[in-house]
Residue, then its C-alpha position, 0 to 999 in steps of 0.5 A: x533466542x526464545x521461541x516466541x521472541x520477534x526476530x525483525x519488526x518492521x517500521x511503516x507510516x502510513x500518510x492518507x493524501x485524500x480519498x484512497x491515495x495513501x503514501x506508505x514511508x517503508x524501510x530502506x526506501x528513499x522515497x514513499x510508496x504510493x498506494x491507490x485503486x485502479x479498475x474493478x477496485x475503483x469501481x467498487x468503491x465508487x471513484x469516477x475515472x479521472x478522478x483520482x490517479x491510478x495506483x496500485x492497490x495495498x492487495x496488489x503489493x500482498x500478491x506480489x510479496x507472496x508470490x515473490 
């Protein structure tokens, strides 16, 4: 196999539902995952408690991915 030749591609849709809520259609999963904001992040983009469920946020999956 060539060097610069990708071994895996990975196949991902994203759905906004509204506001920051957003289901992401993975590989091998039967069912969507939900993202959203939770705490200092909901704060920092200005949602009110309440008014969207929390999620945990796309970052929250990064460090858990890395740190895996």
């Amino acid at each position: 196999m060539a060097d610069n030749q990708a071994v895996y591609t990975s196949k991902v849709r994203i759905v906004r539902e509204r506001g920051p809520i957003r289901q992401a259609y993975l590989p091998a999963e039967s069912q969507p995952v939900v993202f959203g904001t939770h705490g200092p992040v909901r704060e920092h983009y200005g949602t009110a408690v309440g008014q969207y469920p929390d999620h945990a946020t796309t970052l929250d999956y990064v460090v858990a991915a890395a740190a895996g």
